[in-house]
C-alpha positions in Angstrom: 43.8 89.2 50.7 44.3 92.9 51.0 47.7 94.7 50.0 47.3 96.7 53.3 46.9 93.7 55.5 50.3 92.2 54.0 51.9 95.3 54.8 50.9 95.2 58.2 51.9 91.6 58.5 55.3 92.5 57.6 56.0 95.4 59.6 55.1 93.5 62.4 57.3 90.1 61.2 60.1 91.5 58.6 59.1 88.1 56.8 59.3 88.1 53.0 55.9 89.2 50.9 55.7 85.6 49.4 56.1 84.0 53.1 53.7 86.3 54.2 51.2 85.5 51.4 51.4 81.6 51.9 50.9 81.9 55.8 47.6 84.0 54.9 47.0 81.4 52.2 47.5 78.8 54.9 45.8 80.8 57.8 42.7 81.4 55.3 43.4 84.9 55.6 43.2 85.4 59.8 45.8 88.1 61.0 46.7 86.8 63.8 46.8 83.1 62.5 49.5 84.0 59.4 51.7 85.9 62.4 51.2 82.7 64.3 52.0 80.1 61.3 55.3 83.0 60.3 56.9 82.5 63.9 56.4 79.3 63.8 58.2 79.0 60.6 61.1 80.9 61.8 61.9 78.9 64.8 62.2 76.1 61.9 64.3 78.5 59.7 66.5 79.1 62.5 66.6 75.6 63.4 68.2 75.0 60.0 70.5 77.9 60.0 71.9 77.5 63.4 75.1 75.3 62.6 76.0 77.8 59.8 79.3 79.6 60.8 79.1 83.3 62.1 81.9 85.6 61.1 80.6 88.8 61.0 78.3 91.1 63.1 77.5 94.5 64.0 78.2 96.1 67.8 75.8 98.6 69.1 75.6 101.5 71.8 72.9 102.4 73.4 72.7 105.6 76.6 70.4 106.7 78.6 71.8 108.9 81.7 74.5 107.5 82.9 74.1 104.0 81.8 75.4 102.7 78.7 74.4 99.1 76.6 76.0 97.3 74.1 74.9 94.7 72.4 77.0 92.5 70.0 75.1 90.2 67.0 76.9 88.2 64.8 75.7 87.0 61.1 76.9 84.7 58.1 78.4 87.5 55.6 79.7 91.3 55.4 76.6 91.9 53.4 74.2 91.6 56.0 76.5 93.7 58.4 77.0 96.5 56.1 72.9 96.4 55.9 71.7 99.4 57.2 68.0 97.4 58.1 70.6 94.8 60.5 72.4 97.7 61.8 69.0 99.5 63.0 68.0 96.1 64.6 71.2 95.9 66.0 70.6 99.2 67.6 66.9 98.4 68.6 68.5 95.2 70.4 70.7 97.2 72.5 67.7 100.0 73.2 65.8 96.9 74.5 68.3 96.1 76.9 68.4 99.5 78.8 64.8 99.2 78.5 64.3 95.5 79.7 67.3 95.4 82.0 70.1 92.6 81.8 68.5 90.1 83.9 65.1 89.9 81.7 67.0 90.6 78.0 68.5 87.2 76.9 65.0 84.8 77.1 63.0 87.8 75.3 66.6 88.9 72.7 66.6 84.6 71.9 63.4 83.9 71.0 62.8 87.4 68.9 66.1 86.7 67.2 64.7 83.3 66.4 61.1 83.6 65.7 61.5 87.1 63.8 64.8 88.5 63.1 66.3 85.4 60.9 63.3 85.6 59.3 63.7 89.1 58.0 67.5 89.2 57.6 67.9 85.4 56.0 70.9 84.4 58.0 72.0 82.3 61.2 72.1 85.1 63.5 73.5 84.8 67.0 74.0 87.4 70.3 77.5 86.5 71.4 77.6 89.7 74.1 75.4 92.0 75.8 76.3 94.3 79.0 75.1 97.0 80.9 77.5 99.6 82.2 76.8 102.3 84.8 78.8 105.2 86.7 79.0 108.7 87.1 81.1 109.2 83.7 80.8 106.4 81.0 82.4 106.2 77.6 82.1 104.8 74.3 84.0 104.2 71.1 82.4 102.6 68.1 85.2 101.4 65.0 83.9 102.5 61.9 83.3 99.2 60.9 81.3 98.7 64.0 83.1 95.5 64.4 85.5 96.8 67.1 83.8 98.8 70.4 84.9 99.6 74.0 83.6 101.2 76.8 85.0 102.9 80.0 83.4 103.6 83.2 85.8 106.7 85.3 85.1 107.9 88.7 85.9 111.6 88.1 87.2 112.9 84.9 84.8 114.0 81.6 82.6 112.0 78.9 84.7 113.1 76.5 88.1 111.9 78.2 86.0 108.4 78.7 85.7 108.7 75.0 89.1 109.0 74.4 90.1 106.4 76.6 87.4 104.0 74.7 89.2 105.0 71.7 92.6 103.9 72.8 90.9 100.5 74.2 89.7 99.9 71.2 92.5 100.5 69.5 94.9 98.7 72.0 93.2 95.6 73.1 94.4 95.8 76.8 93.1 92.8 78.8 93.7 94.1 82.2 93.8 96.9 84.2 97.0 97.2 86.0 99.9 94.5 86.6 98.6 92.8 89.7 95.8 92.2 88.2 97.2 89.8 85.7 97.0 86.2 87.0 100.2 84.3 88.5 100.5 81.6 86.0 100.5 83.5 83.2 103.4 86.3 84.2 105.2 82.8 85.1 104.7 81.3 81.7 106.2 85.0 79.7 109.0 84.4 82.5 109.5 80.7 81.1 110.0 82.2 77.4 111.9 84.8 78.5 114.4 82.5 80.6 114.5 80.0 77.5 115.3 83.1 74.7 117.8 84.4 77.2 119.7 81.2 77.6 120.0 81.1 74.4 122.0 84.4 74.1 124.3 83.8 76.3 124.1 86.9 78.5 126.4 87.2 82.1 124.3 85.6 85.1 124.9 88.9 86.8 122.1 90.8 84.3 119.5 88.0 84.1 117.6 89.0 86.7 117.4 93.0 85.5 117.0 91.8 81.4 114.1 89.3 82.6 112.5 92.3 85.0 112.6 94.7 82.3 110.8 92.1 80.2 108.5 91.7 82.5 107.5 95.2 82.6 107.7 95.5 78.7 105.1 92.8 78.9 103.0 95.0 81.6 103.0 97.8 78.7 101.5 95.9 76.1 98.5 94.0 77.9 97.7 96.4 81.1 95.6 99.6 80.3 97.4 101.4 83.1 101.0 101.3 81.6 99.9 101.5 77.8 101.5 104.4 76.4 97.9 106.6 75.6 97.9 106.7 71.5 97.1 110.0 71.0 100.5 111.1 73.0 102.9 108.5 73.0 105.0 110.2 75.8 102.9 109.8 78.8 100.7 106.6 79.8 97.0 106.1 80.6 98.1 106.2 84.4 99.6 109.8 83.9 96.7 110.7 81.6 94.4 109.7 84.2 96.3 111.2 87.4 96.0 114.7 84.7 92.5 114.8 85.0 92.2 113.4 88.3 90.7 110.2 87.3 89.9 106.5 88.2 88.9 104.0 85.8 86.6 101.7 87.4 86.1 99.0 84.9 86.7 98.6 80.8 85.4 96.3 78.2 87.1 95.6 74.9 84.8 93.6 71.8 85.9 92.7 68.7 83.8 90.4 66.2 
């Protein structure tokens, strides 16, 4: 049992020098056998793992041209997403989906997560997002803690104004894009809460209707990118920002682990 030939094993598995020195044991020293007899083994290690909680992770970025990926995996504990090793694969898992495409990713992502990746990293490990986003200007913004990440896809405008916008998405947690696009029911149900605090206070029937329609648009401010006052300049909004640099935004994302 060559040192070499264990090395080689466990570039190409990220299993443990001890695993990989029982499955040769057990494979009587066949290469492919011991790969064979360590994947195997992982399924079962995942299999074990896989009603552990997951409450951390690590978000990735990956670009080519104008496409961006991200790719979101979660594990059991800080320590493993503050490991430089998880971050890589992290970023190799989101290079792999530009490469593969989004269709083809999430049966080839599963089973290398479960056969390999647990494997090497020790932990339940699970893909809770992966997207692919494409137009003429895409941005990105990446917390430092890679634990927060946004993209923005503009028709017209600059990278680095995507950027920025990515930023404040990040920062802001909008969850839709202008006020008709938030649904019916649940503008009705901020009306409901509104109409029972105002009862309460006893204001003049003559008002209601202005106090609960400037409510309504104080609502508008906080969860629609479009009126969310831009936090690098409080004093104009992302609509102005964008009518600046005569610019459309064609579609956001917001991710948080």
């Amino acid at each position: 049992m060559s040192l070499e030939l264990i090395k080689e094993i466990r570039q190409i598995t990220g299993a443990g020098i001890s695993d990989v020195k029982e499955a040769l044991d057990e494979a009587a020293g066949a290469k492919d056998k011991a790969i064979e007899i360590l994947r195997k083994k992982g399924q079962k290690i995942a299999a074990k793992k896989s009603e552990r909680e997951v409450k951390e992770g690590v978000i990735a970025f990956a670009k080519s041209g104008h496409k961006v990926a991200v790719v979101a995996l979660a594990c059991e504990t800080d320590f493993v997403a503050k490991n430089e090793d998880f971050k890589k694969a992290v970023a190799a898992l989101a290079e792999k989906l530009l490469s593969l495409g989004q269709d083809n990713f999430q049966a080839w992502a599963t089973k290398y997560i479960q056969d390999e990746l647990i494997v090497k990293i020790g932990e339940n490990l699970r893909l809770t997002n992966f997207d692919i986003f494409e137009g003429a200007t895409v941005g990105t913004y990446l917390h430092s803690n890679n634990k927060v990440a946004a993209a923005a896809v503009l028709k017209g405008g600059s990278e680095d104004l995507a950027n920025a916008i990515s930023m404040h998405i990040a920062a802001m947690a909008p969850k839709y894009l202008r006020p008709e696009d938030v649904p019916v029911e649940v503008v009705d149900k901020e009306k409901e809460i509104y109409a029972e605090q105002l009862s309460k206070e006893g204001k003049p029937q003559e008002v209601l209707a202005k106090i609960m329609e400037g409510k309504v648009n104080k609502f508008y401010t906080e969860v629609c990118l479009l009126k969310q006052l831009y936090i690098k300049d409080d004093k104009k909004s992302i609509e102005k920002l964008l009518a600046e640099n005569k610019a459309n935004i064609e579609n956001f994302v917001y991710y948080s682990l």
